[in-house]
N, C-alpha and C positions, 0 to 999 in steps of 0.2 A: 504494500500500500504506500503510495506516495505522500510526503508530508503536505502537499494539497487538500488533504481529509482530514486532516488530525486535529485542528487546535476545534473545538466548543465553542462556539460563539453563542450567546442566549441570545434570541429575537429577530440571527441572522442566518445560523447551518450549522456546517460541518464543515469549517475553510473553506473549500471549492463548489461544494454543497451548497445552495442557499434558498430557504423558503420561495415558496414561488416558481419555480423551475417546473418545467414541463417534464414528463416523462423522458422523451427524448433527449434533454439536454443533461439530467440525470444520467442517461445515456452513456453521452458523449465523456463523464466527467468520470463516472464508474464503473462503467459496463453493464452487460445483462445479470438481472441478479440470481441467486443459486434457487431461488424458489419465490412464487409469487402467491398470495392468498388473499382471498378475496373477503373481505370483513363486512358486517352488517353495521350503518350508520349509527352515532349516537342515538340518534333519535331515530325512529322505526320509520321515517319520512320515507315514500319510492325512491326520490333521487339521490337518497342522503346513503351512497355507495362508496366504502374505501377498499384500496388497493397496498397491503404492505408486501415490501421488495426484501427478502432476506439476504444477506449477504453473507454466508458461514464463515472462510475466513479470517474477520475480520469481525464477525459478532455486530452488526449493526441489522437496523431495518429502519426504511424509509416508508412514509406512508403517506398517498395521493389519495386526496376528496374530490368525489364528482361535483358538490358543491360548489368548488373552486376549480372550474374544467380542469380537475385531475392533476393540480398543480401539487408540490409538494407541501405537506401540512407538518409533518412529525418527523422526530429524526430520535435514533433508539442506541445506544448503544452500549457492550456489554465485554470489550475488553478494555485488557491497561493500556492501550497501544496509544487510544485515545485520549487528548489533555485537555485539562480545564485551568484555563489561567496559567498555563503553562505546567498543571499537576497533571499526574496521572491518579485520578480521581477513582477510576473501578479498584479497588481491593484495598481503598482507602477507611481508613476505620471510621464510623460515626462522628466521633469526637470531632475529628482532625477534616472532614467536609463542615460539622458548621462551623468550628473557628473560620475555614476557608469564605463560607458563604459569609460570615460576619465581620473578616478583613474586607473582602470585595461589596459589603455595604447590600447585600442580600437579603430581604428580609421571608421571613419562614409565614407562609399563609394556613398550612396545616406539617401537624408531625402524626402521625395515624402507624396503628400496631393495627398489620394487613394478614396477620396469621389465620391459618385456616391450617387442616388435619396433615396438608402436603406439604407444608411449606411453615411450621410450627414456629419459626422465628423469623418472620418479618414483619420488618417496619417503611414506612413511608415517609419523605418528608419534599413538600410541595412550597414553590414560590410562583403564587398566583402574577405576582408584577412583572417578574421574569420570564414566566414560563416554563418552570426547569422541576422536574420530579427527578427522587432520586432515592431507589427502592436498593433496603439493606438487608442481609441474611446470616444472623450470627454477629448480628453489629458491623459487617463489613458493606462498601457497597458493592453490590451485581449490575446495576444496572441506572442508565441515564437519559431521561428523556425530556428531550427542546421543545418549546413548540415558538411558532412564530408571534411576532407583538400584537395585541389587540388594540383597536381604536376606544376612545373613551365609549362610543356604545356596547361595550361587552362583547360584542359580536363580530365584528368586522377584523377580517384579517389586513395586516400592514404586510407588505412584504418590502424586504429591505433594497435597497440601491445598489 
């Protein structure tokens, strides 16, 4: 993987990655991905249709809403390879992401214990202003997901420049 994907940007990608991009140009920037699945909208709406791209690899997945003709909405990702603020943020302990998020002026919208029978220790910890979920297992994190900036109407997606 090229350093073009690597650094987390909130509100913007995955480096070369960036909210808003079309399928194709996803493309152009990562290839075809190792698996594609077709997901049911948040909301049970007909056109409300997602598309996530899995990339094994390299542990990420990308995900297009027909809402937004299919443009990129979510970015997921789930190795160390990937940086945040120049960290390697996956297999980072608890602790040590929110001093991170509270040097970088981050503020935490929910922290949530997401344990269920498979999965007996995890937790969640979300920043609604950023966009940035970031789900831990044993106190470490697994997992990190962007999403793009909202407009003051709650709804409206910004895609970056």
């Amino acid at each position: 993987m090229t350093k073009n994907i690597k650094e987390i940007v909130p509100g913007v990608g995955l480096g070369g990655l960036k909210f808003g991009m079309t399928r194709d140009e996803v493309k152009v920037v990562v290839g075809k991905p190792d698996d594609i699945e077709n997901l049911p909208g948040f909301e049970e709406e007909v056109n409300d249709e997602l598309e996530s791209w899995h990339y094994d690899e390299y542990e990420f997945s990308l995900v297009f809403d027909a809402d937004y003709d299919w443009r990129l909405v979510s970015i997921a990702v789930s190795d160390p390879f990937f940086t945040f603020y120049g960290k390697n943020i996956i297999g980072m302990e608890k602790q040590a992401v929110l001093d991170l998020f509270a040097e970088k002026g981050i503020e935490l919208s929910n922290v949530e214990d997401v344990s269920d029978d498979e999965n007996p220790d995890m937790e969640l910890i979300e920043s609604d202003e950023t966009g940035l979920m970031v789900w831990f297992e044993g106190g470490e994190a697994i997992e990190m997901q962007i999403l793009p900036d909202v407009e003051e109407d709650g709804e409206t997606l910004m895609w970056p420049e």
